[in-house]
N, CA, C and O of each residue as an XYZ file, in Angstrom:
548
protein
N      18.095     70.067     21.240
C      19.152     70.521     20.369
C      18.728     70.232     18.933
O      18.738     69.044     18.612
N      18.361     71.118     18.027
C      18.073     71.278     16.825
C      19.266     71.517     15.771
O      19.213     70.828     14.752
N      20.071     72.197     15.873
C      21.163     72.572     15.024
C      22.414     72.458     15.684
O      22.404     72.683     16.894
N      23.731     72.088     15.023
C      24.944     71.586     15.148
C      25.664     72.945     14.105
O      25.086     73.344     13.094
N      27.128     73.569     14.637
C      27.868     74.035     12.987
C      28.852     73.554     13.423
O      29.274     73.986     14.496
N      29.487     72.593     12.803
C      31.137     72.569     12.922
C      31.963     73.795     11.696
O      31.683     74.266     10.594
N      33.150     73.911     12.751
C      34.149     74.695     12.383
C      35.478     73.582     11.499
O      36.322     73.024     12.200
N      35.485     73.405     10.027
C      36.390     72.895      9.953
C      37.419     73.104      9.119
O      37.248     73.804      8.121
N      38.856     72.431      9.447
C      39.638     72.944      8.535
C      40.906     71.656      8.276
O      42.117     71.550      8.472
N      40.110     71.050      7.879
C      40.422     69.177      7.511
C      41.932     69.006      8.128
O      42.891     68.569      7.490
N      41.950     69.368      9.281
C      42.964     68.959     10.588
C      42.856     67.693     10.787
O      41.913     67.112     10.250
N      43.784     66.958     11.599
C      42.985     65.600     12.050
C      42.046     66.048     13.505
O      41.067     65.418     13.906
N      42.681     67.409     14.217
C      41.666     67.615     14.939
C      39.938     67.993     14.670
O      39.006     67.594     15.368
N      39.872     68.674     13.727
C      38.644     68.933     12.707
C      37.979     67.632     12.488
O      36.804     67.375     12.748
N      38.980     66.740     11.913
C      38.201     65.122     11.639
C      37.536     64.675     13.105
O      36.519     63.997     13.249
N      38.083     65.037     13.783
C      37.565     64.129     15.284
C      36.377     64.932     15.494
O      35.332     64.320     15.716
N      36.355     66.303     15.459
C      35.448     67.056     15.921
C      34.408     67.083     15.037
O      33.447     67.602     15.606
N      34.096     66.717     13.719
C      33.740     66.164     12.471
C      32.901     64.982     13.444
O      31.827     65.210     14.000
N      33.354     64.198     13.482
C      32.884     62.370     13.913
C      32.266     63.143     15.029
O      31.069     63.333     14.816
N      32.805     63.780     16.438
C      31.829     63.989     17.501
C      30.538     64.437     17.319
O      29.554     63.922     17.849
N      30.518     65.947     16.144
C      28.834     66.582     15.978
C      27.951     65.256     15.222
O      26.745     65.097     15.409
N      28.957     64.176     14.170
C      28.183     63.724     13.739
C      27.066     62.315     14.938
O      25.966     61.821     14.688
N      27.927     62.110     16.080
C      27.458     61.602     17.216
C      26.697     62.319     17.932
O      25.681     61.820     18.416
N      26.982     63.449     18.118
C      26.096     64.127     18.822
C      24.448     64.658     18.239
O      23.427     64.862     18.896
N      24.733     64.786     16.536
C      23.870     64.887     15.967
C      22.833     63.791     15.685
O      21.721     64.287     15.500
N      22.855     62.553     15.602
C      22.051     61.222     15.781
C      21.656     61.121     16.857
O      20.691     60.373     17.013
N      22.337     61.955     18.269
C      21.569     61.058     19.306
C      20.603     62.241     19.775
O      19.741     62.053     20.633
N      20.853     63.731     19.020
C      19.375     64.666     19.142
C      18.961     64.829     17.453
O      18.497     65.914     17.101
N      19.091     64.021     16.696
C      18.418     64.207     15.573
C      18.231     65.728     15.267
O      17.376     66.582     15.033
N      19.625     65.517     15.422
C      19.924     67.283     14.681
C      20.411     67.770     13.235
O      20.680     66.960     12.348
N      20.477     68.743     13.116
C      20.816     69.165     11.655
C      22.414     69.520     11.668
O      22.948     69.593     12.775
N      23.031     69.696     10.756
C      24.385     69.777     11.144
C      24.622     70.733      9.760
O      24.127     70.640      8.636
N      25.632     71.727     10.359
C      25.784     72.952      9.337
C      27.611     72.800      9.518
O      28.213     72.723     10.589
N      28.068     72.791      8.468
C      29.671     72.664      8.527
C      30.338     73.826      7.524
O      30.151     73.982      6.318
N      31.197     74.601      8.462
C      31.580     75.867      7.965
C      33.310     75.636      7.993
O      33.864     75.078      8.941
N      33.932     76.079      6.984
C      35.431     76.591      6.733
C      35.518     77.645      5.799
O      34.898     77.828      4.751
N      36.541     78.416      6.455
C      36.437     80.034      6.990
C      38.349     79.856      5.787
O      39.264     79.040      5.899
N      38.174     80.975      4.858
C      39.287     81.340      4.568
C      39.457     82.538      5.292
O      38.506     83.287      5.515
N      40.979     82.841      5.798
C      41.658     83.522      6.534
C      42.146     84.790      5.630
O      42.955     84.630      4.715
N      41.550     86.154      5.983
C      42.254     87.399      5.434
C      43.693     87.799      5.986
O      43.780     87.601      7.197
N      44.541     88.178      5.549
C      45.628     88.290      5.761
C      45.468     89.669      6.257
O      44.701     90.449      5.693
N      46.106     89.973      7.206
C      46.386     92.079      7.749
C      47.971     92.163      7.492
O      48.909     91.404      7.733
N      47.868     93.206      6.999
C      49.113     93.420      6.805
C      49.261     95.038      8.161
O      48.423     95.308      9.021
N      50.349     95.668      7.932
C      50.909     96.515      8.587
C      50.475     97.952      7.842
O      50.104     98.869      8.574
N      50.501     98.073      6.984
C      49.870     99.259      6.036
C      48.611     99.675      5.231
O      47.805     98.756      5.089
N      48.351    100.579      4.807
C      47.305    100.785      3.984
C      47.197     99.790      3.162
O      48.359     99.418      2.999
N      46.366     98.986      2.411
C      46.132     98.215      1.516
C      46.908     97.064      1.547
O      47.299     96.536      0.506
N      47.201     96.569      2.803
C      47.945     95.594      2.571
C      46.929     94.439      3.181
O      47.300     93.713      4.103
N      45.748     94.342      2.647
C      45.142     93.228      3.746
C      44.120     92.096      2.033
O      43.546     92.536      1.037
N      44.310     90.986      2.394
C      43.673     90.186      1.315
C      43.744     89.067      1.737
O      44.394     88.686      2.711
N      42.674     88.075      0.606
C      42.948     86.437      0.727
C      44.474     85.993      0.787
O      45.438     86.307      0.088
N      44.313     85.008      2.058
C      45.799     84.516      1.707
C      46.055     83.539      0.471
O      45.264     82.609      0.314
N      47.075     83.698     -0.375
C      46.925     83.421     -1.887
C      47.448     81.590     -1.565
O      47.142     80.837     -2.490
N      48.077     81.015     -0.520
C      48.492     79.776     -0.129
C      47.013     79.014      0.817
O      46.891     77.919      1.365
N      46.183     80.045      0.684
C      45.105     79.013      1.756
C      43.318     79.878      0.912
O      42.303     80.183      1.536
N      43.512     79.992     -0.228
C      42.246     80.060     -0.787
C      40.751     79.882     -0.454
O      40.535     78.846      0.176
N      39.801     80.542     -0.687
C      38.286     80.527     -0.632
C      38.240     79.248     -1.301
O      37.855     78.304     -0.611
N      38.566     79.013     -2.551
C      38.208     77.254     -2.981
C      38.705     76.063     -2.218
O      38.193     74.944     -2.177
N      39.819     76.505     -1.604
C      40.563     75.722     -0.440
C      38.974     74.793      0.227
O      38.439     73.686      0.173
N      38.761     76.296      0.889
C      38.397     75.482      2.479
C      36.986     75.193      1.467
O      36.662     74.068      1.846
N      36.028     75.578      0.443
C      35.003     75.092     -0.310
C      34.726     73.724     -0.664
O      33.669     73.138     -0.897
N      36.150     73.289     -0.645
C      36.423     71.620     -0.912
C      36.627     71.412      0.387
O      35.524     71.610      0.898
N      37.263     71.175      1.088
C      36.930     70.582      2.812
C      35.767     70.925      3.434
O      35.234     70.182      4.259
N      35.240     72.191      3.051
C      33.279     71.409      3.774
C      32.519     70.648      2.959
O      31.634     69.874      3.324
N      32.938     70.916      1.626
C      32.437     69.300      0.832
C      32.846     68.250      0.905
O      32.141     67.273      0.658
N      34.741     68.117      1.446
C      34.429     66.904      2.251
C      34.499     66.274      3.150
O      34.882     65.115      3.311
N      34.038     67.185      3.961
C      33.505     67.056      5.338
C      31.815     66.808      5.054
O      31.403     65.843      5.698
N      31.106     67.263      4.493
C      29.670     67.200      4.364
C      29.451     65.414      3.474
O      28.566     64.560      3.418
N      30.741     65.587      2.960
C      30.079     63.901      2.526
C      30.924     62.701      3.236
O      30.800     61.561      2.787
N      31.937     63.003      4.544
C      32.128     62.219      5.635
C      30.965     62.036      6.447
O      30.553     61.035      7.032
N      30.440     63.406      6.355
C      29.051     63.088      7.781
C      28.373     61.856      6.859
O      28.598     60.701      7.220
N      27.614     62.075      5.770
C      26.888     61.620      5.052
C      27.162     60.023      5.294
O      26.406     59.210      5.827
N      28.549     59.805      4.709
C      28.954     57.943      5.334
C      28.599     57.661      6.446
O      28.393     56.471      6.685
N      28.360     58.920      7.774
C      27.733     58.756      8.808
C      26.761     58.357      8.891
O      26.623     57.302      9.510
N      25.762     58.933      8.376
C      24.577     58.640      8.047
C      23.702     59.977      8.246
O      22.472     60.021      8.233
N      24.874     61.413      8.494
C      24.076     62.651      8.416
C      24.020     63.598      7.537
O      25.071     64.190      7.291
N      22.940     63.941      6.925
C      22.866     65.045      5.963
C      23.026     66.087      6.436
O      22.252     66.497      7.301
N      23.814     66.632      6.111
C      24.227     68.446      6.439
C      24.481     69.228      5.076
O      24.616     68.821      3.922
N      24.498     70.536      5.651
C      24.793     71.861      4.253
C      26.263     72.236      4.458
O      26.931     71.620      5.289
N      26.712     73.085      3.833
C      27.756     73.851      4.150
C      27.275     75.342      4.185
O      26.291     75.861      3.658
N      28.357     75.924      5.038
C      28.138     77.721      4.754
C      29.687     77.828      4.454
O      30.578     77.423      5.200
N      29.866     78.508      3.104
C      31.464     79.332      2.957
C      31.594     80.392      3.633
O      30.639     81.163      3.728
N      32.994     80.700      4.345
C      33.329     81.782      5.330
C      34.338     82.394      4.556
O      34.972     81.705      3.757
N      34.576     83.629      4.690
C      36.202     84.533      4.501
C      35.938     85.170      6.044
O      34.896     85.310      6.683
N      37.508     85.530      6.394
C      37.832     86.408      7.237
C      38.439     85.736      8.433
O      39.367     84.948      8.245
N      38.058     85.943      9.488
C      38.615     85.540     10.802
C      37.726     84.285     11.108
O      36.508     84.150     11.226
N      38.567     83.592     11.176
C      37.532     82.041     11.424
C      36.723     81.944     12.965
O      35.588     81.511     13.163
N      37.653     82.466     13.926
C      37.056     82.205     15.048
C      35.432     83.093     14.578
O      34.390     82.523     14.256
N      35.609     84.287     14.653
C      34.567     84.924     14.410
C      33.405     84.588     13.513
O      32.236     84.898     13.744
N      33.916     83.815     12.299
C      33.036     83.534     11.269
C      32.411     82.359     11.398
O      31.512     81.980     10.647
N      32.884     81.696     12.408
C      32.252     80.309     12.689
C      30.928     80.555     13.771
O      29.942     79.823     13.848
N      31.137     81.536     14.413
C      29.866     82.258     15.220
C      29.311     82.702     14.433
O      28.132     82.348     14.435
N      29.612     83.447     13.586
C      28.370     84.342     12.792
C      27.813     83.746     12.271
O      26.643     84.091     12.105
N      28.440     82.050     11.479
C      27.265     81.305     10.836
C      26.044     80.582     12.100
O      24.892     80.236     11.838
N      26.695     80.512     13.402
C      25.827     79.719     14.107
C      25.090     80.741     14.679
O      24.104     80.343     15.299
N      25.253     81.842     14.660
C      24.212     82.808     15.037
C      23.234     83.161     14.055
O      22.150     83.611     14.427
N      23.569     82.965     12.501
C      22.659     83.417     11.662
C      21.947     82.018     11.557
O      20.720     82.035     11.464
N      22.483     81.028     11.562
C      21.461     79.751     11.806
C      20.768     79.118     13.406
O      20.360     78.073     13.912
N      20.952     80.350     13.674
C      20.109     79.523     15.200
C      20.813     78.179     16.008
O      20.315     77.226     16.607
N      22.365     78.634     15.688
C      22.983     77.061     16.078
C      22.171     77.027     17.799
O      21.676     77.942     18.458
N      22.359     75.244     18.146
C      22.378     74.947     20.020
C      23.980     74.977     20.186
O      24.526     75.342     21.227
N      24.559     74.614     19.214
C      25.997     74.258     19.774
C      27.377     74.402     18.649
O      26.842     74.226     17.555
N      28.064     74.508     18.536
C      29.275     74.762     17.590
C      30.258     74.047     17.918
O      30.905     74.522     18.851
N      30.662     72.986     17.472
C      31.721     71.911     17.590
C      32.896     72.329     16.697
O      32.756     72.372     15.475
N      33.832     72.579     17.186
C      35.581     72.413     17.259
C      36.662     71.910     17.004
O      36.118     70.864     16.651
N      37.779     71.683     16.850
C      38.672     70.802     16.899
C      39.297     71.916     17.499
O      38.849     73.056     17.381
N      40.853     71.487     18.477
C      42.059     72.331     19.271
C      42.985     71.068     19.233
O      43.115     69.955     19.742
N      43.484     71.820     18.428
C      45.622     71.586     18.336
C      46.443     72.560     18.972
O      46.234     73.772     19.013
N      47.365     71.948     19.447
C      48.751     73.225     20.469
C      49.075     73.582     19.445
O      49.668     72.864     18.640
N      48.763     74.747     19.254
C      49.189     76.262     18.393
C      50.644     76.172     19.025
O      50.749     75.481     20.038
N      51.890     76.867     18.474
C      52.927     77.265     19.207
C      52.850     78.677     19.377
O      51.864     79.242     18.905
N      53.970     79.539     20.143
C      53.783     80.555     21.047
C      53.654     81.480     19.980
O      53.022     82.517     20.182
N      54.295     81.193     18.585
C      54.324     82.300     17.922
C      53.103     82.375     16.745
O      52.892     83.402     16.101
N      52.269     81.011     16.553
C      51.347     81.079     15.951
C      50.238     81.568     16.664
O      49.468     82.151     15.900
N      49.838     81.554     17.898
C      48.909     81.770     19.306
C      49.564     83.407     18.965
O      48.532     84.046     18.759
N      50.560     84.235     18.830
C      50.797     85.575     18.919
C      49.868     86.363     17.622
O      49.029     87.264     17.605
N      50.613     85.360     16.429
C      50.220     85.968     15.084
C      49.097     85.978     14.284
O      48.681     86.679     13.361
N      48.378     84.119     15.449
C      46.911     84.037     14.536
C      45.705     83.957     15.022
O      44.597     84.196     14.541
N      46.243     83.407     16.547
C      45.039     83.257     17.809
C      44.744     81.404     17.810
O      45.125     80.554     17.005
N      44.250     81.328     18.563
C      43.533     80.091     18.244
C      41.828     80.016     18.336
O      41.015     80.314     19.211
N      41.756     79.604     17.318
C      40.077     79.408     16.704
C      39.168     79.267     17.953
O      38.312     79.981     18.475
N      39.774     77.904     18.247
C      38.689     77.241     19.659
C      38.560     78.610     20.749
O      37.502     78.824     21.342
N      39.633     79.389     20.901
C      39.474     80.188     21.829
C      38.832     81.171     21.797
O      38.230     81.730     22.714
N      38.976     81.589     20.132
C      38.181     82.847     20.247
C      36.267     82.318     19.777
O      35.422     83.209     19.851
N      35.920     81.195     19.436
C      34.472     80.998     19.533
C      34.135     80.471     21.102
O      33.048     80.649     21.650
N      35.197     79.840     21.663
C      34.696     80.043     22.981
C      34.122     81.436     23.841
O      33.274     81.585     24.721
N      35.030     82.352     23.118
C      34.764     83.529     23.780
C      33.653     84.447     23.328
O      33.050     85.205     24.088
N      33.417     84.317     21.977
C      32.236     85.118     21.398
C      30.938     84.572     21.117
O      29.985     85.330     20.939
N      30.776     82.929     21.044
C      29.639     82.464     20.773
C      28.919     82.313     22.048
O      29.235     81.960     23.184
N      27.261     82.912     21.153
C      26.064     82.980     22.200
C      25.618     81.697     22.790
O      25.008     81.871     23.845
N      25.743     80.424     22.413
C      25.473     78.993     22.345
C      26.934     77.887     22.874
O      28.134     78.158     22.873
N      26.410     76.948     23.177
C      27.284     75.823     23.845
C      28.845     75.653     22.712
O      28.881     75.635     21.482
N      29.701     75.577     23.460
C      31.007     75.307     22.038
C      31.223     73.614     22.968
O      31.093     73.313     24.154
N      31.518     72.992     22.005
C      32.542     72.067     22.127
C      33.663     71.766     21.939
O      33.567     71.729     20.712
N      34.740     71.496     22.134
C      36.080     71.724     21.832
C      36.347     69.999     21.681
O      36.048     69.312     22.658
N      36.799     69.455     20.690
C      37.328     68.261     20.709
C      38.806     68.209     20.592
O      39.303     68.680     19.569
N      39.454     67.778     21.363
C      40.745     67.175     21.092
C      41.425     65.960     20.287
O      42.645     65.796     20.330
């Protein structure tokens, strides 16, 4: 195992799943790539689709920076990659364009109507990534 990407989005589930790649990454002396994904909004009509203006591209820019300098107190050096769009999806595309072994997670109980309106992350990189997912709770 050469490469690690966590998916994060400074949850406390994210934090745990944060601490696991950084364990998992010391004990294969791996590289660790940490991605947070701003979310496009769809709307119902023509032109109704954009950054959500309450959860910003600089948002999540500052939580993989500091997430990248939690690993670091770890004792692991990692990069970041900035995402827009659908996170489940965008968290694969970075571990596919980096050759991830594995893509580490965090999963919180979504409720019925957030699971309708937004999906849940863990589920959909479970479902599309070419490589091992981990899901931390």
């Amino acid at each position: 195992m050469k490469r690690i990407v966590v998916g994060y989005d400074a949850s406390p589930e994210a934090d745990r799943a944060l601490e696991r790649a950084a364990e998992v990454a010391k004990a294969f002396d791996a590289e660790v790539i940490v991605t947070s994904v701003a979310r496009i909004l769809y709307g119902g009509g023509k032109g109704m689709a954009g950054i959500d203006p309450v959860d910003p591209p600089e948002l999540h820019e500052e939580e993989a920076r500091r997430a990248k300098t939690r690993l670091s107190e770890l004792g692991i050096e990692a990069k970041t990659v900035d995402g827009i769009g659908d996170p489940g999806r965008m968290i694969v595309k970075v571990a596919e364009a980096n050759d991830a072994d594995l893509i580490v997670v965090g999963s919180h109980t979504a409720g019925a109507l957030e699971r309708f309106f937004v999906g849940s992350v863990s589920d959909s990189v479970k479902h599309h990534a070419a490589c091992d997912v981990l899901v931390v709770r």
